[in-house]
SEPA-957788 format. One record per atom (N, C-alpha, C): x, y, z; atom name; residue number from 1; residue in one letter. Coordinates in pm, 1 decimal. Atoms other than C-alpha are relative to their C-alpha. Example, Ala and Ser with C-alpha at 12.3 -4.5 7.8 and 13.67 -1.06 7.14 Angstrom:
% SEPA-957788
<atom><x>89.0</x><y>-119.0</y><z>0.0</z><atomo>N</atomo><num>1</num><residuo>a</residuo></atom>
<atom><x>1230.0</x><y>-450.0</y><z>780.0</z><atomo>CA</atomo><num>1</num><residuo>a</residuo></atom>
<atom><x>90.0</x><y>120.0</y><z>0.0</z><atomo>C</atomo><num>1</num><residuo>a</residuo></atom>
<atom><x>-82.0</x><y>-119.0</y><z>-6.0</z><atomo>N</atomo><num>2</num><residuo>s</residuo></atom>
<atom><x>1367.0</x><y>-106.0</y><z>714.0</z><atomo>CA</atomo><num>2</num><residuo>s</residuo></atom>
<atom><x>-77.0</x><y>109.0</y><z>73.0</z><atomo>C</atomo><num>2</num><residuo>s</residuo></atom>
//
This chain:
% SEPA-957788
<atom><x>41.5</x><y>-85.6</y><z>108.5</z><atomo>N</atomo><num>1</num><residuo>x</residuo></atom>
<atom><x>17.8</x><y>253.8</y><z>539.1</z><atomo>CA</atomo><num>1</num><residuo>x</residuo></atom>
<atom><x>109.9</x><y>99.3</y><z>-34.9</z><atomo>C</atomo><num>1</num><residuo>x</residuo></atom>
<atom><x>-118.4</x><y>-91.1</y><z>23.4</z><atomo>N</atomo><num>2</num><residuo>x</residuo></atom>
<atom><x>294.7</x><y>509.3</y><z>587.2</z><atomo>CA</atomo><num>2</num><residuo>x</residuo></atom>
<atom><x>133.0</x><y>-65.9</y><z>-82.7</z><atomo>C</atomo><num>2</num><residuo>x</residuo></atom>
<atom><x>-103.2</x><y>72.2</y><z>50.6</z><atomo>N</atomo><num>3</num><residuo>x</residuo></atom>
<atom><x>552.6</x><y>251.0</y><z>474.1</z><atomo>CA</atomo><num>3</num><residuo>x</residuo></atom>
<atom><x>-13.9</x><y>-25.6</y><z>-153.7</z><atomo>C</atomo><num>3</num><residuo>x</residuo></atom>
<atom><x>27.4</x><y>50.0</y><z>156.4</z><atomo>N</atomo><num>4</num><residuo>x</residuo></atom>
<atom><x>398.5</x><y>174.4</y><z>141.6</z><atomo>CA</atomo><num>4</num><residuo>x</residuo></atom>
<atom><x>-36.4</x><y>151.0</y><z>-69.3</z><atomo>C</atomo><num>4</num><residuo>x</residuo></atom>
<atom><x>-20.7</x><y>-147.4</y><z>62.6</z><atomo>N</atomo><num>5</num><residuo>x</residuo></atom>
<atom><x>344.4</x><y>534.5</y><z>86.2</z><atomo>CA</atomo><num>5</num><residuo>x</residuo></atom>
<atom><x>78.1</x><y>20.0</y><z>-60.1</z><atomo>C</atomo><num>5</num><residuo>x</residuo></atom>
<atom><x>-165.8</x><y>-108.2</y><z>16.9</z><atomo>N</atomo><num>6</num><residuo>x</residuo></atom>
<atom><x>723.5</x><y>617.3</y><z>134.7</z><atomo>CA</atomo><num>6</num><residuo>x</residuo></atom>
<atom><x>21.7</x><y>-103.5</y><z>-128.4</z><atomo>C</atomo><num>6</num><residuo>x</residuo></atom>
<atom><x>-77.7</x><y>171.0</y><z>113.9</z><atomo>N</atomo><num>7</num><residuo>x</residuo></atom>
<atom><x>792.9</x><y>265.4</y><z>-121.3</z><atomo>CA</atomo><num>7</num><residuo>x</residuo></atom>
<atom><x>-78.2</x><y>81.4</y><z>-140.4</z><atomo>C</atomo><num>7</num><residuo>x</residuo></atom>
<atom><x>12.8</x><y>-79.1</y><z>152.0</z><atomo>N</atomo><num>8</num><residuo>x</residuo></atom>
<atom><x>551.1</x><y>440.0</y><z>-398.9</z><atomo>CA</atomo><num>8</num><residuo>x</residuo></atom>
<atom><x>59.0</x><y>137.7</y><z>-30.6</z><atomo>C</atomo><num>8</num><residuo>x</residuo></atom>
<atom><x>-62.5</x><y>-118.3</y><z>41.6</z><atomo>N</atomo><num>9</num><residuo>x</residuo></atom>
<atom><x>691.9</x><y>758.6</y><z>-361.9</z><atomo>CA</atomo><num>9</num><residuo>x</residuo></atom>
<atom><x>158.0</x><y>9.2</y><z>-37.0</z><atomo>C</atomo><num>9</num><residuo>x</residuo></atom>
<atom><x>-187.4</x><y>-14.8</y><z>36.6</z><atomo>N</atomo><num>10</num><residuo>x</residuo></atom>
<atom><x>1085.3</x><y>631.0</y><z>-396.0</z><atomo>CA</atomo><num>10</num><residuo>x</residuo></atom>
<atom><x>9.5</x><y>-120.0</y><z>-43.7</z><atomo>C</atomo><num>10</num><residuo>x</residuo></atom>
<atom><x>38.6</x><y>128.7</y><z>95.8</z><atomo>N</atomo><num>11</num><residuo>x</residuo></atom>
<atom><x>992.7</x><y>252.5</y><z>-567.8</z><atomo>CA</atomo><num>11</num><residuo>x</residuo></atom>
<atom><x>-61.8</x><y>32.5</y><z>-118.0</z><atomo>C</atomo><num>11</num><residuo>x</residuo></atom>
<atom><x>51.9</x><y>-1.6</y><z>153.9</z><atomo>N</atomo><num>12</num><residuo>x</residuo></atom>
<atom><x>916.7</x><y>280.0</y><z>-963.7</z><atomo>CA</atomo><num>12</num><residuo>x</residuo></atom>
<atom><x>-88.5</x><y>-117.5</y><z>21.5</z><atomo>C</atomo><num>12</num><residuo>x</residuo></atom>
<atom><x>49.4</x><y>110.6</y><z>15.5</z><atomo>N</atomo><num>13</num><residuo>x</residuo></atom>
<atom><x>844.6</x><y>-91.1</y><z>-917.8</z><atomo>CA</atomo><num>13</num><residuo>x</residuo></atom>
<atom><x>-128.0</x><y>-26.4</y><z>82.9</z><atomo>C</atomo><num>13</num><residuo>x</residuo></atom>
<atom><x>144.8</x><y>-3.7</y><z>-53.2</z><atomo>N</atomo><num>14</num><residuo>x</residuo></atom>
<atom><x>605.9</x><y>-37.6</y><z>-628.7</z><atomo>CA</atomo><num>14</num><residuo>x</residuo></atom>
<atom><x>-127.6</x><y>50.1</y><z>-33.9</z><atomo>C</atomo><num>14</num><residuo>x</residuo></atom>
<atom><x>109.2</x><y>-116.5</y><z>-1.1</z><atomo>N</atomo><num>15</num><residuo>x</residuo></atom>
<atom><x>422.7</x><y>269.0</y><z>-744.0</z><atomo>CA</atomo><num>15</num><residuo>x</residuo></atom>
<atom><x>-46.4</x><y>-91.4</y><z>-165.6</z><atomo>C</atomo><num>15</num><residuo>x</residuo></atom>
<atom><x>49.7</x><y>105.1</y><z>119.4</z><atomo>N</atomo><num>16</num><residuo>x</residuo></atom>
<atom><x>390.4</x><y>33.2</y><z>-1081.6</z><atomo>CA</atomo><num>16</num><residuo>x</residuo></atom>
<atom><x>-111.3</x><y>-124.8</y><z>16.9</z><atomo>C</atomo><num>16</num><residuo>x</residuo></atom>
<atom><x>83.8</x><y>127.7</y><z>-50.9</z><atomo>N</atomo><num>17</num><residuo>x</residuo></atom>
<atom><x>228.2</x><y>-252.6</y><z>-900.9</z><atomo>CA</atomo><num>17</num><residuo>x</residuo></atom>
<atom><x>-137.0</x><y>0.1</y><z>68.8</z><atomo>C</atomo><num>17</num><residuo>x</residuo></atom>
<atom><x>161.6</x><y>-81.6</y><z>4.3</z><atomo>N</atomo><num>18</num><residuo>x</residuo></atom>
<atom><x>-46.9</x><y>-17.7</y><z>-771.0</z><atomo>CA</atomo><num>18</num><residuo>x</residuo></atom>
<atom><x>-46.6</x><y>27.8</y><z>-102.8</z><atomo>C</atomo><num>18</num><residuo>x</residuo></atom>
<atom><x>115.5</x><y>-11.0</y><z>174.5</z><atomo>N</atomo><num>19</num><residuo>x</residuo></atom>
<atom><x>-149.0</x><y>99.3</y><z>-1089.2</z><atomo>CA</atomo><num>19</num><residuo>x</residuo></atom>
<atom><x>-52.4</x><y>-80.4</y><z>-47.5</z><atomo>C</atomo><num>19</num><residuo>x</residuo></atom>
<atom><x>14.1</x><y>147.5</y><z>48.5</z><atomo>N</atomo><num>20</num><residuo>x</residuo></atom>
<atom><x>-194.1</x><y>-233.4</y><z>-1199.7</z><atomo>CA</atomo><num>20</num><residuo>x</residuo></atom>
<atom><x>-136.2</x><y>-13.7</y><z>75.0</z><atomo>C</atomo><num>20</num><residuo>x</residuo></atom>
<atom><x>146.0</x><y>-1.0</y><z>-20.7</z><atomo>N</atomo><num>21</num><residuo>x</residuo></atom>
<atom><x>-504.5</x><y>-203.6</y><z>-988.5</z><atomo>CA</atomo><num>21</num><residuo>x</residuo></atom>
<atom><x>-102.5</x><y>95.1</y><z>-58.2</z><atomo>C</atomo><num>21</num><residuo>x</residuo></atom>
<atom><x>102.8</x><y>-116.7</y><z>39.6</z><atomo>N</atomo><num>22</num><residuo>x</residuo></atom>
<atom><x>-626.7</x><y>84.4</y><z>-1216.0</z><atomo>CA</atomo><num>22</num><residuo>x</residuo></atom>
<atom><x>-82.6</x><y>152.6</y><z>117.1</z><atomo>C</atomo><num>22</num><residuo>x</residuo></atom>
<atom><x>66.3</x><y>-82.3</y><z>-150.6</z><atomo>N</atomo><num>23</num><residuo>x</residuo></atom>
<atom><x>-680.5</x><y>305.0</y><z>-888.0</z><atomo>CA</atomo><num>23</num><residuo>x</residuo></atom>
<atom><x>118.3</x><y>113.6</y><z>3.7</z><atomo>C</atomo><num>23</num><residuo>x</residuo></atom>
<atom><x>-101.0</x><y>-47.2</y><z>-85.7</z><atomo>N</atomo><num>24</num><residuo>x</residuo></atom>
<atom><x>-516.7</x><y>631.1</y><z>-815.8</z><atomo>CA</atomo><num>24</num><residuo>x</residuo></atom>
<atom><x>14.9</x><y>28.7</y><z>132.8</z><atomo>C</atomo><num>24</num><residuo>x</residuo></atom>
<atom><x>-45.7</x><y>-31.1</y><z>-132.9</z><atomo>N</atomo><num>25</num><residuo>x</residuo></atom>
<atom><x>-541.7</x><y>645.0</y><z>-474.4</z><atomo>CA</atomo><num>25</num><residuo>x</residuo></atom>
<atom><x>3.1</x><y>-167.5</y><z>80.4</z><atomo>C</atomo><num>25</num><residuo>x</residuo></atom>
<atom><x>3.5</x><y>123.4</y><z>-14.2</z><atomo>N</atomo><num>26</num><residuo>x</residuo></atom>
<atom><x>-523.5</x><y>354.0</y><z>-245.9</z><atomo>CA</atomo><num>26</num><residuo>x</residuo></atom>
<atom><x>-104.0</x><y>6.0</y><z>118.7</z><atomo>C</atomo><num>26</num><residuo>x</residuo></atom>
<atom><x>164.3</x><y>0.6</y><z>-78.1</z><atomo>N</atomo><num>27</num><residuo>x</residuo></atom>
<atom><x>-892.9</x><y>321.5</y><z>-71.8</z><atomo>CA</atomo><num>27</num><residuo>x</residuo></atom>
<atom><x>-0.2</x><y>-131.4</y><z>62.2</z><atomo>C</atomo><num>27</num><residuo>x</residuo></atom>
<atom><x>39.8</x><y>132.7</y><z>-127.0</z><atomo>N</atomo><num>28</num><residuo>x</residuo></atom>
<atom><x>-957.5</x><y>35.8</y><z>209.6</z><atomo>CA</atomo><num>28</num><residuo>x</residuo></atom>
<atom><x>27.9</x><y>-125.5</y><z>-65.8</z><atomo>C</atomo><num>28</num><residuo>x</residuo></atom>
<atom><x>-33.7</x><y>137.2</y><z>87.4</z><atomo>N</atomo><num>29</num><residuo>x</residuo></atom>
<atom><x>-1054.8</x><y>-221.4</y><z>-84.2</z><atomo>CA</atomo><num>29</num><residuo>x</residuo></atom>
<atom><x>150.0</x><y>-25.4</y><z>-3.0</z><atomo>C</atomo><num>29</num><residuo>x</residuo></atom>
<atom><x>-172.6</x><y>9.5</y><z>25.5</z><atomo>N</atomo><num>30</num><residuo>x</residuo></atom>
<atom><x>-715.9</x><y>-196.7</y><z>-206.0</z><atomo>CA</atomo><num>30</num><residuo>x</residuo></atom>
<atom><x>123.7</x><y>-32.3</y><z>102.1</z><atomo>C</atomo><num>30</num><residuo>x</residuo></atom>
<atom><x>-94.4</x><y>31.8</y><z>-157.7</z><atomo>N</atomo><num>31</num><residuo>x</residuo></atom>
<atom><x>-521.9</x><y>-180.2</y><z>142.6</z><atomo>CA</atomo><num>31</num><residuo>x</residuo></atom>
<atom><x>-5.5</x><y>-114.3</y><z>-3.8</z><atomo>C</atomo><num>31</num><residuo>x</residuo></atom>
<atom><x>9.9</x><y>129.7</y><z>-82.9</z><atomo>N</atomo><num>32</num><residuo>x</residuo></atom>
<atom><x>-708.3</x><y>-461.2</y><z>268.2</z><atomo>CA</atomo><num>32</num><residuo>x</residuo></atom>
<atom><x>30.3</x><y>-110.9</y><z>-120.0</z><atomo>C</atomo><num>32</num><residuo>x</residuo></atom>
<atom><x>-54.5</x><y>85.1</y><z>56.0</z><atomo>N</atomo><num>33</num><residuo>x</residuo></atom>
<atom><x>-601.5</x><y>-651.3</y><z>-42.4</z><atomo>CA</atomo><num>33</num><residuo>x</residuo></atom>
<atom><x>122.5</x><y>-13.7</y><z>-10.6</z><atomo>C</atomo><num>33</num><residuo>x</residuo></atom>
<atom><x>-119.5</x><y>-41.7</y><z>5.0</z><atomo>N</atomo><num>34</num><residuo>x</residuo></atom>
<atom><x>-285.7</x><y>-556.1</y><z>-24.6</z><atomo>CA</atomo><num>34</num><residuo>x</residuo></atom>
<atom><x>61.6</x><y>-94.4</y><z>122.9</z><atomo>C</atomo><num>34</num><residuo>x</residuo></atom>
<atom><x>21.2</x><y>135.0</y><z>-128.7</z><atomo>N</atomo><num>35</num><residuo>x</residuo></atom>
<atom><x>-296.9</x><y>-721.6</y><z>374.2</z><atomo>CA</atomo><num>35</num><residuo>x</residuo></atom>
<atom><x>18.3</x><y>-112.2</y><z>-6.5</z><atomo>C</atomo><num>35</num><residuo>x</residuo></atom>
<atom><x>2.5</x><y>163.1</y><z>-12.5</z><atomo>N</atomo><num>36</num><residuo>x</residuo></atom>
<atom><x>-416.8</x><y>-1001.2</y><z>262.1</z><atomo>CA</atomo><num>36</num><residuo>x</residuo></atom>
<atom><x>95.8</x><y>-71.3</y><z>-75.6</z><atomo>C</atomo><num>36</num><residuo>x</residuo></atom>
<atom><x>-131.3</x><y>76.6</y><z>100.0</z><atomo>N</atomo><num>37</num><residuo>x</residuo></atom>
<atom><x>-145.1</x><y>-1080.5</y><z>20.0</z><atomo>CA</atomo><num>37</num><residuo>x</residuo></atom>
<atom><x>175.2</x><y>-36.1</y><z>56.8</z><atomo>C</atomo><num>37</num><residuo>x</residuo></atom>
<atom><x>-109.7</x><y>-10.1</y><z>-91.6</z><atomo>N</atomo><num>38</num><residuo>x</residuo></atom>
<atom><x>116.1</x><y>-982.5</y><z>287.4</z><atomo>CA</atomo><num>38</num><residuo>x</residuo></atom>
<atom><x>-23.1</x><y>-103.8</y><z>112.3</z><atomo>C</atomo><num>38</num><residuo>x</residuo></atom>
<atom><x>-24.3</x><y>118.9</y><z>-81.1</z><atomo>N</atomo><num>39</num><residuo>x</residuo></atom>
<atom><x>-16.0</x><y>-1195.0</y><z>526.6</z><atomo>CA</atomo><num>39</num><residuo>x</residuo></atom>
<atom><x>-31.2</x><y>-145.6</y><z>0.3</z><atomo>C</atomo><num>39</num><residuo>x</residuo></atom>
<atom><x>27.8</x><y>142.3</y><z>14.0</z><atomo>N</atomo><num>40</num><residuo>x</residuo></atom>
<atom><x>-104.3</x><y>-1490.3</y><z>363.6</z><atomo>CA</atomo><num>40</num><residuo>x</residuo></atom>
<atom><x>171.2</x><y>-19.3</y><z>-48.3</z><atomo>C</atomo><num>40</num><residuo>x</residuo></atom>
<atom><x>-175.0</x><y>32.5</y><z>22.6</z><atomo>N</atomo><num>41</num><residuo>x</residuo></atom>
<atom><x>277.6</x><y>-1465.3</y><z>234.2</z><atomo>CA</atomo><num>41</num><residuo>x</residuo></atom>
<atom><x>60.7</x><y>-12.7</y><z>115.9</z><atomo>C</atomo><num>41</num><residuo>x</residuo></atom>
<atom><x>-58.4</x><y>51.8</y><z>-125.9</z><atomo>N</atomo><num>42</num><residuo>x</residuo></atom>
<atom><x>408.4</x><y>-1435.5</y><z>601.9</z><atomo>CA</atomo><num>42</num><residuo>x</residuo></atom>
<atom><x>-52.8</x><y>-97.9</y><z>49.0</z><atomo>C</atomo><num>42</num><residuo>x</residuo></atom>
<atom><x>29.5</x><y>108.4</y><z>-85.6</z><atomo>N</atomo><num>43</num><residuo>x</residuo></atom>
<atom><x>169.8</x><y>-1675.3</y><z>736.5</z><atomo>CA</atomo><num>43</num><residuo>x</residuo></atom>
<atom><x>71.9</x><y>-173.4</y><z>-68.1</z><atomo>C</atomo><num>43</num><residuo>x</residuo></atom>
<atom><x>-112.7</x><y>163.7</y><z>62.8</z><atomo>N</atomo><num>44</num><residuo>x</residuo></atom>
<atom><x>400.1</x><y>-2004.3</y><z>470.1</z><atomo>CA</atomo><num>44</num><residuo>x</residuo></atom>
<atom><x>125.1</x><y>65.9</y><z>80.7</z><atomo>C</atomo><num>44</num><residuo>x</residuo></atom>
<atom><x>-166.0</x><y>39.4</y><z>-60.2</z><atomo>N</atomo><num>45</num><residuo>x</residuo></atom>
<atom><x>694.0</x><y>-1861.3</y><z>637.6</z><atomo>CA</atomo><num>45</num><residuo>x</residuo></atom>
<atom><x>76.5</x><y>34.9</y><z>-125.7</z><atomo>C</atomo><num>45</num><residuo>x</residuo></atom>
<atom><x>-105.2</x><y>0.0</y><z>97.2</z><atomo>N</atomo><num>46</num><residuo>x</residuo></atom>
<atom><x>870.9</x><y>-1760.0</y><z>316.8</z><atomo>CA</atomo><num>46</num><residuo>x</residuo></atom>
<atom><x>33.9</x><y>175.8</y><z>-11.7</z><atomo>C</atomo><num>46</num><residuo>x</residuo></atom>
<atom><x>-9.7</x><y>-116.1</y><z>39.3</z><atomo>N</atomo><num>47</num><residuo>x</residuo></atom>
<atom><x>1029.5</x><y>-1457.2</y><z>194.0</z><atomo>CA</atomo><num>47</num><residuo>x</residuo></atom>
<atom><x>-46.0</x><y>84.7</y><z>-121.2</z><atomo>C</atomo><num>47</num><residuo>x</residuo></atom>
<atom><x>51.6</x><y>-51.8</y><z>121.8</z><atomo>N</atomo><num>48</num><residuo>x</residuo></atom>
<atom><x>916.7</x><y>-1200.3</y><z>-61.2</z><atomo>CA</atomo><num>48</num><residuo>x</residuo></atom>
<atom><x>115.4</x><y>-31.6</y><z>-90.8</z><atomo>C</atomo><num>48</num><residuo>x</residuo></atom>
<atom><x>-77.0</x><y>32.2</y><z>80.3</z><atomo>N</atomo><num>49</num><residuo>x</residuo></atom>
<atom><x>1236.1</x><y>-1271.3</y><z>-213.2</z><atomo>CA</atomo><num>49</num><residuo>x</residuo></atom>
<atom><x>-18.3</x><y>-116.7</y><z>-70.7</z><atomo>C</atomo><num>49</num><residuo>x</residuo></atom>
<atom><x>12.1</x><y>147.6</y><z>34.3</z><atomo>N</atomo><num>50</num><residuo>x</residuo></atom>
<atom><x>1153.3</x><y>-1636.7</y><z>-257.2</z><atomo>CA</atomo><num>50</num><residuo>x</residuo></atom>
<atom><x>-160.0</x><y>-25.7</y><z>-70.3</z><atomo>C</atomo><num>50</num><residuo>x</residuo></atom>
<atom><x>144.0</x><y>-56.6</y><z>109.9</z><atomo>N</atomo><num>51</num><residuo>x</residuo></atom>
<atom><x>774.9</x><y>-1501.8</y><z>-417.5</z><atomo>CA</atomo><num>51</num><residuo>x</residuo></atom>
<atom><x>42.5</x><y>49.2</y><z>-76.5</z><atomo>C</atomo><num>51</num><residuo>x</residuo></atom>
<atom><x>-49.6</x><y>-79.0</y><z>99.8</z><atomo>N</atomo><num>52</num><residuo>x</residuo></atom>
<atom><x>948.3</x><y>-1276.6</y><z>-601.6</z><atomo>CA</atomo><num>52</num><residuo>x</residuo></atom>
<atom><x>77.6</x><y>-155.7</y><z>-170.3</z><atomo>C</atomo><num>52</num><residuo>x</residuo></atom>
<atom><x>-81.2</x><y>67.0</y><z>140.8</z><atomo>N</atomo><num>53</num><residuo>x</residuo></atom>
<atom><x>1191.4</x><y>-1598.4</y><z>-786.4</z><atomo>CA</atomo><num>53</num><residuo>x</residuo></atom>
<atom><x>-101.9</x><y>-74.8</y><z>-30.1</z><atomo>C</atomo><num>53</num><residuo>x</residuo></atom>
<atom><x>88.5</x><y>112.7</y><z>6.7</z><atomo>N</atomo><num>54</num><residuo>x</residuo></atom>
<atom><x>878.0</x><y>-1863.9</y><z>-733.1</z><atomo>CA</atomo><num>54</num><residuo>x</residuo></atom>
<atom><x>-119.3</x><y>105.8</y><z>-124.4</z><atomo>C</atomo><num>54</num><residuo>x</residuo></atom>
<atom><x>75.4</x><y>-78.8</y><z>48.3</z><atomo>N</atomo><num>55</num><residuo>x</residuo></atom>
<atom><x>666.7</x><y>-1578.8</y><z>-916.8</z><atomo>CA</atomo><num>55</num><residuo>x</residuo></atom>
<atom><x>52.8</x><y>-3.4</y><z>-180.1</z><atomo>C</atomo><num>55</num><residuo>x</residuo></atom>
<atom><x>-63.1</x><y>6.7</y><z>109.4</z><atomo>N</atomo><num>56</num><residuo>x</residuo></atom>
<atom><x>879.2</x><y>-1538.4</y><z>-1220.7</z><atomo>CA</atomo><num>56</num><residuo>x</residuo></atom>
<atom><x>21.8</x><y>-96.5</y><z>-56.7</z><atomo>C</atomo><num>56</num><residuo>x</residuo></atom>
<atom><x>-34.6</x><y>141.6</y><z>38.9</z><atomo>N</atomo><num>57</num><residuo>x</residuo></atom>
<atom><x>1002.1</x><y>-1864.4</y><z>-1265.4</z><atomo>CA</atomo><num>57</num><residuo>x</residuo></atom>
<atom><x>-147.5</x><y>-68.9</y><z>-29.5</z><atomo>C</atomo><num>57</num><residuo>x</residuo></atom>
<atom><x>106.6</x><y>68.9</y><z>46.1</z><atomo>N</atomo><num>58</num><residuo>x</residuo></atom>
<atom><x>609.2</x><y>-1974.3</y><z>-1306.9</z><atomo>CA</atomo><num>58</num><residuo>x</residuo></atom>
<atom><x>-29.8</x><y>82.0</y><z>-148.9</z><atomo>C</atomo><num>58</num><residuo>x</residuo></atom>
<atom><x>8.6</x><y>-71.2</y><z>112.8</z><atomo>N</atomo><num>59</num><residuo>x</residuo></atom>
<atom><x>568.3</x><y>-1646.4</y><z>-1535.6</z><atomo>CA</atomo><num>59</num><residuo>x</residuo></atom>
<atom><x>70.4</x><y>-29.3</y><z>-124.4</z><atomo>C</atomo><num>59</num><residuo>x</residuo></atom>
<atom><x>-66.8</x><y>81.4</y><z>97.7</z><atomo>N</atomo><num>60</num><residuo>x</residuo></atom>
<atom><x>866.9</x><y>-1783.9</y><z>-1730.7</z><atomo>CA</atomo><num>60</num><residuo>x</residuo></atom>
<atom><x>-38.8</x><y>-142.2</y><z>-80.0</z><atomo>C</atomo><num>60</num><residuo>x</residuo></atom>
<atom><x>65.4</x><y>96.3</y><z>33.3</z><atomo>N</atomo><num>61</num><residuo>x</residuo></atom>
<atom><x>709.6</x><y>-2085.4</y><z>-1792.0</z><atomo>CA</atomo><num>61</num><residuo>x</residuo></atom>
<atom><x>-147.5</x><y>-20.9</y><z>-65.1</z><atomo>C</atomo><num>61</num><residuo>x</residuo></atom>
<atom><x>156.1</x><y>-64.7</y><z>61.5</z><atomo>N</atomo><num>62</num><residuo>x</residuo></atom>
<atom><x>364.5</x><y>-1973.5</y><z>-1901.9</z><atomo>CA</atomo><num>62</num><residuo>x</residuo></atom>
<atom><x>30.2</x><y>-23.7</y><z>-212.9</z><atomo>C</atomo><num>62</num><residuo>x</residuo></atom>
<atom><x>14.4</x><y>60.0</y><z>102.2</z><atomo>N</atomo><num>63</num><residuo>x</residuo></atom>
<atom><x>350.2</x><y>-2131.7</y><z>-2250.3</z><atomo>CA</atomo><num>63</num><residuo>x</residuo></atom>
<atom><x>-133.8</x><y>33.1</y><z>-78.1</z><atomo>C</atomo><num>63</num><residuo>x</residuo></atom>
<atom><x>115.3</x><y>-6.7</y><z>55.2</z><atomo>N</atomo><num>64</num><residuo>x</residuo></atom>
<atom><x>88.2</x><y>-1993.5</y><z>-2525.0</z><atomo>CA</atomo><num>64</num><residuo>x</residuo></atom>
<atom><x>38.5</x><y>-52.5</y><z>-118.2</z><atomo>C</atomo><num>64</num><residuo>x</residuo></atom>
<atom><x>-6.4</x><y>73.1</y><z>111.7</z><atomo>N</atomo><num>65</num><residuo>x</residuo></atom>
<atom><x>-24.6</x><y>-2217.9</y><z>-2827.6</z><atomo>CA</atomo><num>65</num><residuo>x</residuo></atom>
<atom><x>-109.3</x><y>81.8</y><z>-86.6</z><atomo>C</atomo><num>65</num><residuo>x</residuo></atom>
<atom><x>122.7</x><y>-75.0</y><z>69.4</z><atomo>N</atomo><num>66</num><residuo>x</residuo></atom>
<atom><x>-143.9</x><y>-1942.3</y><z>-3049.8</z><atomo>CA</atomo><num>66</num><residuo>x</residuo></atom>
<atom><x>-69.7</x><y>-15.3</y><z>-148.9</z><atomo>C</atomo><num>66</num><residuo>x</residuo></atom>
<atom><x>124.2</x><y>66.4</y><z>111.2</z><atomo>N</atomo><num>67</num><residuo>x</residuo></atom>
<atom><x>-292.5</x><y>-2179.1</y><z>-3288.1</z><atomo>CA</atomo><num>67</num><residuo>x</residuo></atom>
<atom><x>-75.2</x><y>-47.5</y><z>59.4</z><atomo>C</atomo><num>67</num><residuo>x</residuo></atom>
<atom><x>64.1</x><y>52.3</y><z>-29.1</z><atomo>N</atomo><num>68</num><residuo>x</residuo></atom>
<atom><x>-523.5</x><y>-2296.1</y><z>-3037.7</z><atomo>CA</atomo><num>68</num><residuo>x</residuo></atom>
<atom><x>-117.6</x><y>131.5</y><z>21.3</z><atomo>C</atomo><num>68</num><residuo>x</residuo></atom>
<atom><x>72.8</x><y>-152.4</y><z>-20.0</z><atomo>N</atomo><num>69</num><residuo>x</residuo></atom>
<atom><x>-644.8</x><y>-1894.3</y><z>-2990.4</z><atomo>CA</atomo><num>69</num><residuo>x</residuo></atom>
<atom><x>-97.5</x><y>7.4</y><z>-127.7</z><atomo>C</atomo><num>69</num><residuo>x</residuo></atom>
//
């Protein structure tokens, strides 16, 4: 908990990626989702770096046909 503190208080990009849950504080729910995202990412064995390009690279690809809207 202390670690992700210090990351929103000196990370733009972190303290951005909380908000994104609409929450200003970060309450249990939130932690423990937070957990589970961390350790279902350590438990493949990969790096956040390698979520980070696999993440984008799908976002990049995200295709809307806004004549079908």
């Amino acid at each position: 908990m202390e670690i992700l503190l210090k990351a929103i208080e000196e990370d733009q990009n972190t303290y951005n990626f909380i908000r994104l849950f609409g929450k200003d504080n970060l309450n249990p729910p939130i932690m423990e989702e937070l957990k589970a995202i961390y350790y279902k990412i350590r438990t493949v064995g990969i790096s956040f770096k390698e979520v980070k390009s696999k993440t984008l690279a799908t976002i990049d690809n995200i295709r809307v046909d806004l004549g079908g809207i």
